[in-house]
ROPA-658492 format. One record per residue: residue in three letters; y, z, x of N, C-alpha, C, O in turn. Coordinates in steps of 0.05 Angstrom, whole numbers, padded with zeros to 5 digits, always signed. Layout:
ROPA-658492
ALAYZXYZXYZXYZX ...
//
This chain:
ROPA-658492
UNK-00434+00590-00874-00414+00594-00894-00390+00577-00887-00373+00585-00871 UNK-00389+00553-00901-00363+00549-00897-00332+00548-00918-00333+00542-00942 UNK-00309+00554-00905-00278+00554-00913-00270+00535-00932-00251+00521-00926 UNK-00278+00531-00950-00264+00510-00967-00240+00493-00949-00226+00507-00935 UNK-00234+00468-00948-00211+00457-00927-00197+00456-00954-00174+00464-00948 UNK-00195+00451-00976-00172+00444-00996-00156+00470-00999-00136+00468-01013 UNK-00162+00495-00989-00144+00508-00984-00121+00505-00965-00103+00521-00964 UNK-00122+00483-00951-00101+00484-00929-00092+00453-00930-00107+00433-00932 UNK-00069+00453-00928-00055+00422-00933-00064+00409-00905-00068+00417-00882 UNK-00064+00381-00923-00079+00360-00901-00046+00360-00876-00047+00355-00852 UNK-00025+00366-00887+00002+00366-00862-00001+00386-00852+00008+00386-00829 UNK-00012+00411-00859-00016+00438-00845-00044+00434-00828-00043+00441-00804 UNK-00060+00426-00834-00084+00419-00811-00071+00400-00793-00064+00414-00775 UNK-00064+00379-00788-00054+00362-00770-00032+00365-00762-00022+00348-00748 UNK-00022+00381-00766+00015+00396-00741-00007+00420-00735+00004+00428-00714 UNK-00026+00434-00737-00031+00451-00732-00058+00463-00721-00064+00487-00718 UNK-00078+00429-00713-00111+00434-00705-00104+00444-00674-00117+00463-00666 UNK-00087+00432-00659-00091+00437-00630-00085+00469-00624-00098+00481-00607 UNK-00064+00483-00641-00063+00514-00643-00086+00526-00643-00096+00540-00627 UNK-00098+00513-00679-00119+00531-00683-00138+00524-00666-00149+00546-00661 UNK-00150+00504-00651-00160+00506-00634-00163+00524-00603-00182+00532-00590 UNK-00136+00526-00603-00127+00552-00572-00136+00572-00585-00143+00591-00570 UNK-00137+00575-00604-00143+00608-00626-00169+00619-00599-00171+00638-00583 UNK-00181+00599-00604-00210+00604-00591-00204+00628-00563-00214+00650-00559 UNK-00190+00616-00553-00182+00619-00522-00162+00648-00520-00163+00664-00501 UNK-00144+00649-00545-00120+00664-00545-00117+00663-00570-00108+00642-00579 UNK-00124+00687-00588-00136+00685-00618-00109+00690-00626-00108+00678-00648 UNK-00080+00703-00620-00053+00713-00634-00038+00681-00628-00023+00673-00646 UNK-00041+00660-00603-00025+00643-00608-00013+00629-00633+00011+00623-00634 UNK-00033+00622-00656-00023+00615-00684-00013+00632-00689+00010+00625-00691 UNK-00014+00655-00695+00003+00670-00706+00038+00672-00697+00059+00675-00711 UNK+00034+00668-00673+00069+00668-00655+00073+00634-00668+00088+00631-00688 UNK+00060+00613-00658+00068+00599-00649+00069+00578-00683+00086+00560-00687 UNK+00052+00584-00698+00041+00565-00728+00059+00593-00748+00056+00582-00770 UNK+00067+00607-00752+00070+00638-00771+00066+00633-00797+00059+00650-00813 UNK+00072+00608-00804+00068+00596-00834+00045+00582-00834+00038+00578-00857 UNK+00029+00572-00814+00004+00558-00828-00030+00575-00832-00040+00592-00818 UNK-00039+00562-00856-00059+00584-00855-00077+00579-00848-00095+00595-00848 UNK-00081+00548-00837-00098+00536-00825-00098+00549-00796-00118+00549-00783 UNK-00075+00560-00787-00077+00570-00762-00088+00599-00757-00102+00610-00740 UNK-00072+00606-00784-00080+00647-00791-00113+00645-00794-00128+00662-00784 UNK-00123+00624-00806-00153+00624-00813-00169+00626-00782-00186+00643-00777 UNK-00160+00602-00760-00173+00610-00734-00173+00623-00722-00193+00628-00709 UNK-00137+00643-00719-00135+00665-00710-00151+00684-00710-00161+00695-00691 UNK-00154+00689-00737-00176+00704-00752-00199+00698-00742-00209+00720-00742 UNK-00217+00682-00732-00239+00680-00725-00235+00680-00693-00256+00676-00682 UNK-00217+00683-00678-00220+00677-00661-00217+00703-00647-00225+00707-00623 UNK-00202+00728-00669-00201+00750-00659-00225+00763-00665-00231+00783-00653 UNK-00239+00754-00681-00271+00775-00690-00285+00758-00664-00306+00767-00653 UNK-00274+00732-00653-00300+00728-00637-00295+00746-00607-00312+00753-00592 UNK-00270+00749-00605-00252+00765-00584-00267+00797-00585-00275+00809-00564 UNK-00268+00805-00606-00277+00824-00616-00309+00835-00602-00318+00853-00588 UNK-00314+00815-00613-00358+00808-00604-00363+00809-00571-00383+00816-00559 UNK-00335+00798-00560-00343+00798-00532-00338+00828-00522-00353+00842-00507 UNK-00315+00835-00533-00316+00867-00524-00334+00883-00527-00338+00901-00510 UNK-00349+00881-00549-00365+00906-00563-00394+00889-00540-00406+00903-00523 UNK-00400+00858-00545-00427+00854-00514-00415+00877-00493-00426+00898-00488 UNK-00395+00870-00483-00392+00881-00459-00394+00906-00447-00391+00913-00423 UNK-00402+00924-00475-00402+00953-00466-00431+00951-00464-00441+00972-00457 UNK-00448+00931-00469-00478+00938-00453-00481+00933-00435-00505+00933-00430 UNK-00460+00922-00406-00454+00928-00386-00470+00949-00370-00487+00945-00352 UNK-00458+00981-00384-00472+01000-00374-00494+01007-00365-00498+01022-00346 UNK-00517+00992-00383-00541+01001-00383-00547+00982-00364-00539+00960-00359 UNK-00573+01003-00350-00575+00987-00324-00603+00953-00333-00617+00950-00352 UNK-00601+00944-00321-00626+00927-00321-00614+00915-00344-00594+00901-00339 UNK-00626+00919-00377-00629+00909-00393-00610+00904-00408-00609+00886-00424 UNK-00585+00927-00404-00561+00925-00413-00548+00893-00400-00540+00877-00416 UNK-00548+00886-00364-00545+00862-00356-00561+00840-00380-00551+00818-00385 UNK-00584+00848-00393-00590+00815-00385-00580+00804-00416-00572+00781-00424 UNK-00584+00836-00434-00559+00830-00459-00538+00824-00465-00530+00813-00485 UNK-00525+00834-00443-00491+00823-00431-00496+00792-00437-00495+00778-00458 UNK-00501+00787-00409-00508+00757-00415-00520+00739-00430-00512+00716-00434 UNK-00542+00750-00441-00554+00728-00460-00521+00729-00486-00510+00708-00490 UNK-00512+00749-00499-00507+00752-00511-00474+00738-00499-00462+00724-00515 UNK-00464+00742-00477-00439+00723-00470-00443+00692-00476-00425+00676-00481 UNK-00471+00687-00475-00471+00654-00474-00469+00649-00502-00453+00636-00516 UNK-00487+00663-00508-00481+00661-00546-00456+00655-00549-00448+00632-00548 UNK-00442+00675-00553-00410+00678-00560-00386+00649-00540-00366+00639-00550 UNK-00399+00642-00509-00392+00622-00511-00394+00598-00521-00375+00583-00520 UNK-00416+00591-00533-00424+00572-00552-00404+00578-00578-00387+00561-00584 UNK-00407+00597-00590-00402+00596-00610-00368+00595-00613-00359+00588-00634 UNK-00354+00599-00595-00330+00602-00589-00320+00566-00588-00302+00552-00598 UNK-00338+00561-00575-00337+00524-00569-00337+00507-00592-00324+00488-00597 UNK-00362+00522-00609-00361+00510-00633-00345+00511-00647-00339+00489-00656 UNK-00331+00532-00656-00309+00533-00669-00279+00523-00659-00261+00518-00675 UNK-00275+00521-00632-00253+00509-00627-00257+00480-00632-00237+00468-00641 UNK-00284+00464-00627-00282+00439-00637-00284+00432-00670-00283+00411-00683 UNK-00286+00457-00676-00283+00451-00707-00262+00446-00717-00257+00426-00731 UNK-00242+00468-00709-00208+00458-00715-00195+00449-00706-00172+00446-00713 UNK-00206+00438-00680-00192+00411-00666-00197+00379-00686-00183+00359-00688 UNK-00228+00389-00700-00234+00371-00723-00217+00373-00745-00217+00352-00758 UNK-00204+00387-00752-00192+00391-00778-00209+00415-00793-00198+00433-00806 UNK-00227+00415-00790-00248+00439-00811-00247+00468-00809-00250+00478-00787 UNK-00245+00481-00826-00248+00507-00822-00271+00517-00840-00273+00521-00864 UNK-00292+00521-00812-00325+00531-00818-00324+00561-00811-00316+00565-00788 UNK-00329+00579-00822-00339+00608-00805-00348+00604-00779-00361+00583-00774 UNK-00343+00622-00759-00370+00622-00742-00385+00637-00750-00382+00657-00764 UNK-00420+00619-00733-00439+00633-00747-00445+00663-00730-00439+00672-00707 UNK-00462+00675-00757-00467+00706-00753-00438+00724-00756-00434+00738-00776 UNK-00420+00722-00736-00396+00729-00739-00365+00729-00755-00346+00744-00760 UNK-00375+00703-00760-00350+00691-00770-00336+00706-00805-00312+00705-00813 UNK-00360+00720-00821-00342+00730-00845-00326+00746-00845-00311+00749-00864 UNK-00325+00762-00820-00308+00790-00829-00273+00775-00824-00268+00758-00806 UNK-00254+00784-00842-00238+00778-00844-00214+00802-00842-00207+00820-00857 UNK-00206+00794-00812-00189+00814-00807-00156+00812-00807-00140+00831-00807 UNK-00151+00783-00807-00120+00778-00810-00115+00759-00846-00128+00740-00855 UNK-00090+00776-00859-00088+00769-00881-00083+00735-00879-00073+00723-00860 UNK-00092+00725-00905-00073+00692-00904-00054+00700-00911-00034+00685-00914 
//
């Protein structure tokens, strides 16, 4: 699924890919640091549902054996997919991430 880009001005993607990019890393930085762009609110937004995904893997932690190997398979996932999306809006594009990426938790 992807974001329509003509929602977001071509001067608001380019003052604002390397933010939404950190989104990945530190999903509120656009928000402090972009507050007006929605190119930035859009990665935020994905970057906190992917923030999200790692917490909720991590509670299969507990279980012994199989809970480990879901942890992990399921961390690498989410690092991939975290990667992907930071090079997306380092590209200019705003794609969902996949599986994860629709729920929409911060307003534009």
């Amino acid at each position: 699924m992807n974001e329509n880009n003509q929602v977001f001005s071509n001067e608001d993607i380019e003052q604002n890919k390397v933010i939404a990019a950190l989104a990945y890393l530190i999903f509120f930085l656009p928000l402090i640091a972009a507050k007006d762009s929605a190119f930035g609110k859009f990665h935020a937004n994905q970057g906190l549902v992917l923030f999200i995904a790692f917490v909720a893997i991590s509670i299969f932690q507990v279980i012994p054996i199989l809970g480990f190997i879901i942890f992990w398979l399921g961390y690498v996932a989410l690092v991939i997919i975290g990667i992907l999306g930071a090079v997306s809006a380092y590209n200019g594009k705003a794609e969902e991430l996949p599986v994860i990426g629709q729920f929409n938790l911060i307003n534009k």
